[in-house]
C-alpha positions as CSV (number, residue, x, y, z in Angstrom):
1,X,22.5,-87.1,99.4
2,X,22.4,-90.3,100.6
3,X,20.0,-91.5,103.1
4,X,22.2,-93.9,104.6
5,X,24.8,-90.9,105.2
6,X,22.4,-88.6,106.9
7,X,22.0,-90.9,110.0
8,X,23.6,-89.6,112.9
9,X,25.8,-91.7,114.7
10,X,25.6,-91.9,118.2
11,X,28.8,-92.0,120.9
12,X,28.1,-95.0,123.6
13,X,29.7,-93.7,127.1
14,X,33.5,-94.8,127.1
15,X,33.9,-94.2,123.8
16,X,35.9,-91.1,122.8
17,X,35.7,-90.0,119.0
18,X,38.2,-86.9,117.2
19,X,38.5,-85.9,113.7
20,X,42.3,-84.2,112.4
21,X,43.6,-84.0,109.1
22,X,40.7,-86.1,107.9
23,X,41.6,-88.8,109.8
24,X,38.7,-89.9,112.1
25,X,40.1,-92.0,115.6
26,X,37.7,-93.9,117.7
27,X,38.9,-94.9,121.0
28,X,37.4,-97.7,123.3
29,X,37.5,-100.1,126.0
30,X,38.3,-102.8,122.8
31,X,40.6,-101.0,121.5
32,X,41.7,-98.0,118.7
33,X,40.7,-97.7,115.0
34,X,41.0,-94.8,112.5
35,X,39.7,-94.4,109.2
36,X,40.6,-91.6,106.8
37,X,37.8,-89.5,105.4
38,X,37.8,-87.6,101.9
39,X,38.1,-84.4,102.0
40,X,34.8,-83.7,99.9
41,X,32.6,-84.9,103.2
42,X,32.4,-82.9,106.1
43,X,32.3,-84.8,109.2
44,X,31.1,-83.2,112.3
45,X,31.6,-84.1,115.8
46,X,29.2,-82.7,118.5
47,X,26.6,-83.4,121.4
48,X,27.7,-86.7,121.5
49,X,27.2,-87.8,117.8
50,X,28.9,-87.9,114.4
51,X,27.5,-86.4,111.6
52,X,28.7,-86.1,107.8
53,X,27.7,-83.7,105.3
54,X,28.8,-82.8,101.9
55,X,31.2,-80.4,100.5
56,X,29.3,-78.7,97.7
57,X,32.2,-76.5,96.9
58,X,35.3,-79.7,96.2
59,X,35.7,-80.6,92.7
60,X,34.4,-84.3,93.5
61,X,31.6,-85.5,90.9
62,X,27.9,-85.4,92.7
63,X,27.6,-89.0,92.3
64,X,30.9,-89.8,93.9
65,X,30.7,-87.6,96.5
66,X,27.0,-89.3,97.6
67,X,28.9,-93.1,96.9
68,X,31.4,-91.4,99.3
69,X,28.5,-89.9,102.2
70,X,26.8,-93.7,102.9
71,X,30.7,-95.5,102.8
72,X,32.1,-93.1,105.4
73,X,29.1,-93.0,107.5
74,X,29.4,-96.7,107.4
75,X,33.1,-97.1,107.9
76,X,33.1,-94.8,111.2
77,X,29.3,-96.7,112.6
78,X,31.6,-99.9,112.3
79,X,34.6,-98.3,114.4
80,X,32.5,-97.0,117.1
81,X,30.0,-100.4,117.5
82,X,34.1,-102.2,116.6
83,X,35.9,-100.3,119.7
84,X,32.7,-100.4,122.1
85,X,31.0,-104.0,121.3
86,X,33.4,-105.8,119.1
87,X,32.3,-107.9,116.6
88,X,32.2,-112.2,116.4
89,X,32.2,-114.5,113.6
90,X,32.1,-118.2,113.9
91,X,32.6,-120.9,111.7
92,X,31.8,-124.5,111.4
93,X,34.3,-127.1,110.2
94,X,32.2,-129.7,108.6
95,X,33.9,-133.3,107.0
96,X,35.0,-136.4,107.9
97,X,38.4,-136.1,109.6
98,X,38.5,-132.2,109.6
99,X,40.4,-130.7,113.1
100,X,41.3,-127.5,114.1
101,X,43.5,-126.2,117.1
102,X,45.1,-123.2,117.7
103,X,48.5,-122.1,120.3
104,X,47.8,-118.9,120.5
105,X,47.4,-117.0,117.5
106,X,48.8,-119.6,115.2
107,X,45.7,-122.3,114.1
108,X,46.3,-125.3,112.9
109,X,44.1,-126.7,110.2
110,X,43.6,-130.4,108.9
111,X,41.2,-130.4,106.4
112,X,41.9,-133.6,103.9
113,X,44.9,-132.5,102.4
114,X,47.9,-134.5,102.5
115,X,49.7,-131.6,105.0
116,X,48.4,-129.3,107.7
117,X,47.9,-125.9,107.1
118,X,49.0,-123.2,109.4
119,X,47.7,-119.4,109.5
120,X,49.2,-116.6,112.2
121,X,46.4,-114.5,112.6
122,X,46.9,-110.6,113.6
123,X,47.2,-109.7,117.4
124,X,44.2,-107.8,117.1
125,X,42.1,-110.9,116.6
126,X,41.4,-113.4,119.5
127,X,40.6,-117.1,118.0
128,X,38.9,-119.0,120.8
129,X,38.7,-123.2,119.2
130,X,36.4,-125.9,120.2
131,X,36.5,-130.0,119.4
132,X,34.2,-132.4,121.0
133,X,33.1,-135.4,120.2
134,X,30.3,-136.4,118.0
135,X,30.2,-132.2,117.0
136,X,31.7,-130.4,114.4
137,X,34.8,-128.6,115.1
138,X,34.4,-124.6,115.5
139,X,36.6,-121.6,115.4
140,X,35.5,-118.2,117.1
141,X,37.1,-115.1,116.3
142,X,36.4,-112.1,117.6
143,X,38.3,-108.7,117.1
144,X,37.2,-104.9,117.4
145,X,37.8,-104.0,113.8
146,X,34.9,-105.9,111.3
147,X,36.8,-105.1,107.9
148,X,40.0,-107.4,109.3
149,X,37.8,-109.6,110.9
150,X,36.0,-110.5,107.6
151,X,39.0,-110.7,105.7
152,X,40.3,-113.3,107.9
153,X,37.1,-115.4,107.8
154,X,37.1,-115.2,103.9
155,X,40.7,-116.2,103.8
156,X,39.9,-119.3,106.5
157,X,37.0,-120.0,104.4
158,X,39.1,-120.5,101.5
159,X,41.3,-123.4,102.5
160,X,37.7,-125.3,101.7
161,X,34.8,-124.1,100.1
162,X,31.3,-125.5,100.9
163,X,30.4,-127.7,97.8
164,X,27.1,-128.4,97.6
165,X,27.2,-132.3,96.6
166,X,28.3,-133.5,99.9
167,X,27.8,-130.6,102.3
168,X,31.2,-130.4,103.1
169,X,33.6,-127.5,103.8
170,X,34.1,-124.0,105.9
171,X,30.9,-122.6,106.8
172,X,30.0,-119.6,108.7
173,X,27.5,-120.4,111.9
174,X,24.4,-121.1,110.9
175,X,25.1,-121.3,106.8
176,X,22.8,-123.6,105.1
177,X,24.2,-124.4,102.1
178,X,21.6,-125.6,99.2
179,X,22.3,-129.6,98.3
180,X,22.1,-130.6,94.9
181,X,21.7,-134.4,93.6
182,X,24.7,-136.0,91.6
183,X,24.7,-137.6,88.3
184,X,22.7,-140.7,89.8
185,X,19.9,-139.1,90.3
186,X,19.0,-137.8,87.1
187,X,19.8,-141.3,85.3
188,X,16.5,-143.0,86.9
């Protein structure tokens, strides 16, 4: 088995937790998530903690069915910390000129291209932007559930890549991105 998948997880208070159909829910004060569950695990719900076992009996290879233990153990940890905590990225607009700004869930992005870009982001993510002067702009999102959340930074971060010449780009707080000498440099 795996021995990511036989970690317990625990239910903070507020937080309310069913399994049906093989569907698991997760209710909390962020908000609701669910996350379907093959039927070759076994969850079990009791005492306060979520617990997943495997089905020796389902026709599932062995190999599969422990790949399958650690990612739904996973999956449901990141609901419960998702709909009780909530999760936060940031990121770092760094380049001459770059600006972001946001009226609601619609950002704005200029980023050196000779038009603006514009991305609506779901209701279930809150952007939060900040410009001042002499700092880098940043973006803040935050959201209960961390796979959407990711996606959404990965897509952001893809309007412009870090490049490693110049430094400049999307980065995530924090990022240190490894410089590398031009052409120049080698010609002395």
């Amino acid at each position: 088995m795996s021995r990511i998948g036989k970690l317990p997880i625990s239910i903070p208070a507020g937080v309310t937790v069913t399994f049906k159909d093989n569907v698991v829910t997760a209710k909390g004060p962020k908000g609701e998530l669910s996350q379907y569950v093959n039927p070759s695990i076994k969850t079990i719900i009791e005492e306060g903690q979520v617990t997943f076992e495997v089905d020796e009996n389902s026709p599932v290879n062995y190999k599969q069915k422990q790949a399958f233990h650690g990612l739904y153990r996973s999956l449901v940890n990141n609901m419960v910390v998702g709909v009780s905590e909530g999760y936060e990225n940031t990121l770092e607009l760094v380049g001459v000129g770059y600006r972001v700004s946001n009226q609601g869930n619609l950002v704005e992005f200029s980023l050196g291209y000779t038009h603006p870009i514009f991305i609506q982001l779901p209701k279930e993510v809150k952007v939060e932007t900040k410009s001042e002067r002499n700092q880098n702009p940043i973006i803040i999102l935050e959201s209960a559930d961390k796979q959407l959340l990711g996606l959404i930074c990965a897509k952001i971060r893809s309007f412009r890549k870090p490049e490693p010449y110049k430094g400049k780009g999307i980065l995530f707080q924090g990022e240190v991105i490894r410089r590398k000498s031009g052409k120049s440099a080698s010609a002395k």
